[in-house]
N, C-alpha and C positions, 0 to 999 in steps of 0.2 A: 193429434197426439195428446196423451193426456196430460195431467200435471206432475204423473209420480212416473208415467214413463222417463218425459223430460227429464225428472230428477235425478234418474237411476244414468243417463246415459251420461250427464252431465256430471254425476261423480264419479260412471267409470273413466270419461276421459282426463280426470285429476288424479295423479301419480297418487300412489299411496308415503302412507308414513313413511312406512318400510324403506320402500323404493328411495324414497328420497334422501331419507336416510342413509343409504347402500352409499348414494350420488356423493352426498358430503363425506363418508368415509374415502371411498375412493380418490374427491378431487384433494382430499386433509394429505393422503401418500404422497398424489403428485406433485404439491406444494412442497412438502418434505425434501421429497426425491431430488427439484430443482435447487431448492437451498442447500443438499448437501452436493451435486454439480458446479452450484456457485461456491464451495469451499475447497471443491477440486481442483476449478479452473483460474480462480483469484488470483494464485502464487504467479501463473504463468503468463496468460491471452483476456488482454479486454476483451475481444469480439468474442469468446465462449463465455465468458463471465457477464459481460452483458445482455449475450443472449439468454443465459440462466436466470439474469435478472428478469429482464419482461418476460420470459414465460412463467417464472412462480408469482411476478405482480398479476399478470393477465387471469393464471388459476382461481388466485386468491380474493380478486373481483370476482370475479364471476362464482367461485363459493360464495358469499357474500350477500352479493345481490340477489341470487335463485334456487340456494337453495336452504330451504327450511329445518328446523329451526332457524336464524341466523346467527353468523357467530358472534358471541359475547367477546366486544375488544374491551381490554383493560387500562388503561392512564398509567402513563411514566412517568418521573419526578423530571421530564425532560420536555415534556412536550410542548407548553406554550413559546419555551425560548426558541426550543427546532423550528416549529412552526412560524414563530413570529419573524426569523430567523430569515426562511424560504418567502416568506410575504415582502418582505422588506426588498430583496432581492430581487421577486417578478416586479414590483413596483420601478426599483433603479431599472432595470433591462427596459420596462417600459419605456421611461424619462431618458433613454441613453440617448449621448449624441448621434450613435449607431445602432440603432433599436434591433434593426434586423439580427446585425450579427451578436447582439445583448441578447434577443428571444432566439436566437439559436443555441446560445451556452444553458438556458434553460434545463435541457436534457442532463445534463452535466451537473445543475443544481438539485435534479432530481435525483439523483444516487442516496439521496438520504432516505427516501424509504425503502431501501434496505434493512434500517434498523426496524420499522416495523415491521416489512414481510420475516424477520427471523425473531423479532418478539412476539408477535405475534400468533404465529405459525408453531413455534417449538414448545409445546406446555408443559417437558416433561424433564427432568433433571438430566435423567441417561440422556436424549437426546441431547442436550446442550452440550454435557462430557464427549458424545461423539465426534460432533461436530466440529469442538475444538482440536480435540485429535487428529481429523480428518486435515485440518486446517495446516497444521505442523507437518503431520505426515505427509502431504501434499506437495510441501515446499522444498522438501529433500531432492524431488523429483530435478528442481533445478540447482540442485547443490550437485546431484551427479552429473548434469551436462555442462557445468560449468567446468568442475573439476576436470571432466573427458575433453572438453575443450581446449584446456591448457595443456592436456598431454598432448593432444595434437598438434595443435601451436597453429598461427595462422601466416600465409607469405613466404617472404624470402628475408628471413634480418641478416642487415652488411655486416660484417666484422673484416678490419682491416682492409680499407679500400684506401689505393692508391690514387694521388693527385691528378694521375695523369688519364683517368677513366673517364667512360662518356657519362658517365653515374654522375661524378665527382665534378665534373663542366652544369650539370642539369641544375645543380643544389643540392644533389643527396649527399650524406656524411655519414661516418663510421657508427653504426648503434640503431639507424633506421633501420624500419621494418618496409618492405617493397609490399602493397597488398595485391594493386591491380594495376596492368597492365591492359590500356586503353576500353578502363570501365570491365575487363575480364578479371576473376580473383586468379593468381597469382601463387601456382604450388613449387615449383621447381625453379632456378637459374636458368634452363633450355630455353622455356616460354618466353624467356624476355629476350634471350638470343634473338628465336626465330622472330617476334616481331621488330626487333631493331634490322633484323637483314634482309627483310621481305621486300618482295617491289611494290612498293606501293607510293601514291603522288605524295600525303603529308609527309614531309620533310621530319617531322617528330614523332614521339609516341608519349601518350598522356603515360605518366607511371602514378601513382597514389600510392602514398606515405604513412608511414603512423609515425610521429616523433613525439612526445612527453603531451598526447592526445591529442592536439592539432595532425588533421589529416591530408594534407596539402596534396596538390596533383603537382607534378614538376614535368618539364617539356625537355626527354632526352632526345639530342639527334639521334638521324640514321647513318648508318655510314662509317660511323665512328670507333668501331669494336675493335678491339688490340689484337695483338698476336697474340696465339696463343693455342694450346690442344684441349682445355677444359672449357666448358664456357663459364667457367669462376675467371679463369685467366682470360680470357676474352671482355668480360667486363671490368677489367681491374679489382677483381675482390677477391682477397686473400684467403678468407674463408667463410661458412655462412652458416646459418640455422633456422629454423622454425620461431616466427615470432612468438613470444609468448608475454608481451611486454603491455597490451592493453586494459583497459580498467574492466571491471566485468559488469554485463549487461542480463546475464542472465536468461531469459527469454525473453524479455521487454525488448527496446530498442533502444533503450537510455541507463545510464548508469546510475544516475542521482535516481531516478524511478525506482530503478532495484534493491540500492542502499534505504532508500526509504520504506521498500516494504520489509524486507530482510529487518531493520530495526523491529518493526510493531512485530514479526513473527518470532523473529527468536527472545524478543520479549517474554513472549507467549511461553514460547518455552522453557526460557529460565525461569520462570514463573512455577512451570509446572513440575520442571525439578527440585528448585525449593521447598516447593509444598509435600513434594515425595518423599515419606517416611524412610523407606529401603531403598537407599538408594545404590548399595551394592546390589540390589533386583536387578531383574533382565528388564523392568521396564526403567530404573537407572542407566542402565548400560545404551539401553536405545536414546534414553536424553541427550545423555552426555554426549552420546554422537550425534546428533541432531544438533546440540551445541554449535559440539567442536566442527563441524561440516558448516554451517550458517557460519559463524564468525569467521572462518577463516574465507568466506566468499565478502564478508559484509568489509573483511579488509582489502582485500583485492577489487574492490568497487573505488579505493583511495577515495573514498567520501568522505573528509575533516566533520563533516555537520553531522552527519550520518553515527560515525562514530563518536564523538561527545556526545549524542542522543541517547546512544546506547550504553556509554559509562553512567550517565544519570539517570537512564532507565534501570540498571542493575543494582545501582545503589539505592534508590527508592524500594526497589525490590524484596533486596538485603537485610536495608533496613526495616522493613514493613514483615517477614515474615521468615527470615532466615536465622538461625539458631548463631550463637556465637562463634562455632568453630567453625562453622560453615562460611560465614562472613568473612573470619578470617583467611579459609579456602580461597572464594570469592576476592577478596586484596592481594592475593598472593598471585592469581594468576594476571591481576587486572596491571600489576605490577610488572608482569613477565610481556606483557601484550602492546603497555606503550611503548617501550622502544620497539618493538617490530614496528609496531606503527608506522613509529617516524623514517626508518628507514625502507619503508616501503613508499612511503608520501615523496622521499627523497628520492629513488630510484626510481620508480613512475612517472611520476610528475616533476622532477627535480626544484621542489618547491621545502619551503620549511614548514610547518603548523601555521606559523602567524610572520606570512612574509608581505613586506610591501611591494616587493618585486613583483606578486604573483600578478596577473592579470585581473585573475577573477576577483580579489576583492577591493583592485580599485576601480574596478566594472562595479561592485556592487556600491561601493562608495556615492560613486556619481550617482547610479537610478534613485536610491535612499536620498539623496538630496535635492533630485528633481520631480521625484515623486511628491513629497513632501511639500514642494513649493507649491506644485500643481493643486493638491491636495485643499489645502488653504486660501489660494489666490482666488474662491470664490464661494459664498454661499452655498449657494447648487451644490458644489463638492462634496463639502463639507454634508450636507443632507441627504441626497441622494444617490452620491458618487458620480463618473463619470459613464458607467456601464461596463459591462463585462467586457471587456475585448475592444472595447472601442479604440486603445490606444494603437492598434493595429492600422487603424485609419487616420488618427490625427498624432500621431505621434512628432511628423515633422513639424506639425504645424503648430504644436506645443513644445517644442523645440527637445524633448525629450532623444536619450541616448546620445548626448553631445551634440546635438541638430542632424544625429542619422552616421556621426562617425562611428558609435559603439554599435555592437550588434545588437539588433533589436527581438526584445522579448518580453518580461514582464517586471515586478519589482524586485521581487528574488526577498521577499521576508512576507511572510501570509499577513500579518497585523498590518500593516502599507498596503498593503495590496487588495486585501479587503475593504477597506477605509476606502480608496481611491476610487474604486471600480462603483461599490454598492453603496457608501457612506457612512459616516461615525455612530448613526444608530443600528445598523444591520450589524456594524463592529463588536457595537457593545449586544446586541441579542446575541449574536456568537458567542462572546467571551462569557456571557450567563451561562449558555447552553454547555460549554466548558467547565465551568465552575458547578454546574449542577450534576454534570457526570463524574465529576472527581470526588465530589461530597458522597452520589450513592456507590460510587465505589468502594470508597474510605469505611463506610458503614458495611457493606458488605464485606470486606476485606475482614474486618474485626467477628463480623456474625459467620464465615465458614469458617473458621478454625477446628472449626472439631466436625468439620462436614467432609462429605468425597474430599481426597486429595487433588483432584482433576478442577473440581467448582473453584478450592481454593487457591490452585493454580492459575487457571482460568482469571478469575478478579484480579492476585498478584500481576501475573501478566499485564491485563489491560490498564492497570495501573499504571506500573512502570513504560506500558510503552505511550503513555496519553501522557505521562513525562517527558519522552524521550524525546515524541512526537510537535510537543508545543515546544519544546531547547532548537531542537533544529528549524521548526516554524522563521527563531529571529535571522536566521540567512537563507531558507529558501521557501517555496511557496508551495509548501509539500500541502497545503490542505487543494490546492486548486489541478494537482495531479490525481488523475480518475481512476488509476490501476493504485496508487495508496487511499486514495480517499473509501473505494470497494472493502477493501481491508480494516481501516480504521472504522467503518459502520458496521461493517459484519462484526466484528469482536462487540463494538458496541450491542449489538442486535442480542447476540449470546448473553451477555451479561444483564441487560435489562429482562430477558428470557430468564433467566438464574434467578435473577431478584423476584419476579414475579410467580416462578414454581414455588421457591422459597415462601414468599406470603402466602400462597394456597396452601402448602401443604402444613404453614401454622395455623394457620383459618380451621384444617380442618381438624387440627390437634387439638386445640382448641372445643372445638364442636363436640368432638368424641370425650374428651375432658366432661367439659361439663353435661353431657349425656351419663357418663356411667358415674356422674356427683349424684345428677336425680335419681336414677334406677335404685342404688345404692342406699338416699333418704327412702324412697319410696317404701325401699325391702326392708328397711327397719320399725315402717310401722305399724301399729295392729292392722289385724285381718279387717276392722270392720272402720276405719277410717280412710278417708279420701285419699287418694292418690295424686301424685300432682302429672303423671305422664300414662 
């Protein structure tokens, strides 16, 4: 064979420009397509937001690597800290007392490129304004199942039960909610009938409770049903209703989870209503409800952290970009909202704002001061933390959660918690990486002013809620929950996206500037002198 046959076969088996070119258009969509699935799926399901995750990181490799051109990535005012950040972190996981289960949280560390697959990935203004959109709009989705949830109510709640019930012998009392009956959910009074009269050998029947969120199972006999022609009378209960009395979950599985994403989102949103000119528009009217739908979930979560997160997000907000009478709007309703508050904090949870009675914070009391101790009582700590997770394994043996009388979980404030696990310098790259995205925020905040309403929403928002987000950080460990941590990099990812359309499209102002400067000299001078273009 010759040497220019060889050649010829040899560059038809290599794709062309074209061809290649077609590859990276197309895999550019399908990177798109999964980041706007991750802004669908976020409000709702980790397991579809994570799968959206690795299939637009997996795209985005693989554009990257094969095909040609490759893509031009750009530097954020963010990235030695993120980076140094995640290094510092595989380094603790390594050194952990529990290495295993430390390089299993890995995955979990890895949510942060996030911010790049959508900085990365989105180079174009409209799409960022999308996306945001996308983001809010999304989250409504569980502001209607929530609300339809509460119409429906869940169980059987007692009202007026007598002493002499088999209810009232078990431990149940007047104001519980009955869910399930032996691990079955629980719709009607009959159900609990039939299983208290059935033959069966266990002498009890498990029932499961909801009282001021403790969900206890209580052990009613059998045997023991009254007289009676109703089976309300049968049980000793006077009369009954649909519970409707617990904190909302949303579609997560936890409350604090939900409260903490509902803050960064309707952040988001008050963000964007701020920055909206007409706000008597139909696209006002859709905020305001978007609004008014989130807040009135984000207080039915009875989350105290949650909601002082979001008074400090809206006043950061307020103040950063809202007009005076607006602000005063904004005071007026923030005004109308605390007492509901409290009387829902009371009625739910029958707790005050700032009670010592409550459980949880002299649960958080102790961890904060055994954390701390641990924290200090050795080098090593102090340097490289103790590992992710490890306290799962040696927690008795550090005598942590009172020696195993509290229940066992984590520090419950992100700043301790960080520190403990990964160590005081992974702390302080964090707290950089913090402070460097509040600074390009703060700058961009002030540079859209006179841009899209939606960009300068957009920023407003992620402001106020990267306020909201670090207030409630001091009581819980909202940065190491992976259904908020999704949320708080995607908005992140947007806004470094924003900032970076932003310099391109003055780069290219710029360029065209001083292009029609030259053209311009050029055309004023004689015919028979040089040109400079």
């Amino acid at each position: 064979m010759s040497l220019d046959v060889a050649e010829r076969i040899d560059a038809a088996s290599q794709p062309s420009t074209v061809e290649e070119r077609a590859r990276g258009v197309w895999l550019d969509r399908v990177i798109v397509g999964w980041i706007f699935a991750l802004a669908i799926f976020a409000p709702h399901s980790i397991a579809a937001t994570e799968i959206s995750w690795m299939v637009g990181m997996t795209a985005w490799v693989a554009r990257y690597l094969f095909i040609r051109p490759r893509q031009k990535l750009f530097r954020t005012p963010i990235d030695y800290a993120l980076l140094g950040f995640f290094a510092l972190t595989f380094l603790s996981s390594l050194l952990s007392y529990d290495p295993f289960e430390s390089v299993g949280k890995m995955r979990a560390a890895s949510l942060f490129t996030i911010v790049y697959l959508v900085a990365e990935n989105i180079r174009t203004r409209r799409l960022v304004c999308l996306l945001a959109v996308t983001l809010v709009a999304s989250c409504m989705i569980n502001v209607v199942y929530t609300f339809g949830e509460r119409v429906v109510g869940r169980g059987v709640k007692v009202e007026r039960l007598a002493t002499t019930s088999p209810l009232y012998a078990a431990g149940i009392r007047e104001g519980d909610t009955l869910l399930e009956v032996n691990k079955r959910r629980l719709h009607r009074p009959e159900e609990l009938i039939d299983a208290l009269s059935g033959s069966v050998n266990d002498p009890v029947v498990g029932v499961k409770i909801y009282r001021f969120e403790a969900t206890p199972t209580m052990e009613v006999e059998r045997g023991r049903l009254l007289e009676g022609v109703t089976p309300a009378e049968k049980l000793g209960i006077g009369n009954w209703s649909r519970g409707r009395d617990w904190r909302a979950s949303g579609l997560y599985g936890h409350y604090v989870t939900y409260a903490e994403v509902l803050q960064l989102i309707l952040s988001l949103a008050l963000g964007l209503f701020v920055a909206l000119r007409g706000k008597k528009s139909w696209r006002g009217v859709l905020l305001a409800m978007a609004l008014i739908g989130m807040g009135a979930c984000l207080l039915l979560t009875v989350t105290r952290a949650s909601w002082l997160a979001f008074l400090v997000s809206a006043f950061v907000i307020v103040l950063s970009g809202a007009s005076r009478r607006t602000a005063l709007v904004m005071l007026a309703c923030a005004l109308l909202l605390v007492p509901a508050g409290l009387y829902v904090l009371q009625q739910k949870r029958n707790v005050k704002f700032v009670d010592q009675s409550d459980g949880s914070i002299t649960w958080r009391e102790t961890v904060y001061r055994e954390g701390w101790n641990l924290l200090v009582s050795k080098p090593r700590h102090l340097l490289v933390g103790v590992g992710m997770d490890s306290i799962k394994r040696y927690a008795r043996v550090w005598g942590l959660f009172d020696h195993g009388r509290l229940p066992m979980g984590h520090m419950h404030q992100t700043l301790l918690e960080i520190a403990l696990e990964r160590g005081v310098p992974a702390l302080l790259a964090w707290l950089l990486f913090v402070w460097l995205y509040a600074r390009m925020l703060w700058r961009l905040v002030r540079r859209t002013v006179n841009e899209n309403w939606i960009e300068h929403g957009l920023v407003l928002g992620a402001l106020g809620g990267l306020c909201g987000f670090m207030a409630s950080a001091m009581v819980h460990y909202n940065f190491g929950d992976s259904e908020v941590a999704i949320i708080f990099y995607f908005i992140m990812g947007l806004c470094l996206a924003l900032d970076g359309a932003l310099r391109a499209d003055s780069s290219r102002a710029r360029k065209d500037a001083l292009q029609t400067h030259v053209e311009g000299f050029d055309a004023a001078l004689p015919d028979n002198a040089p040109t400079l273009i």
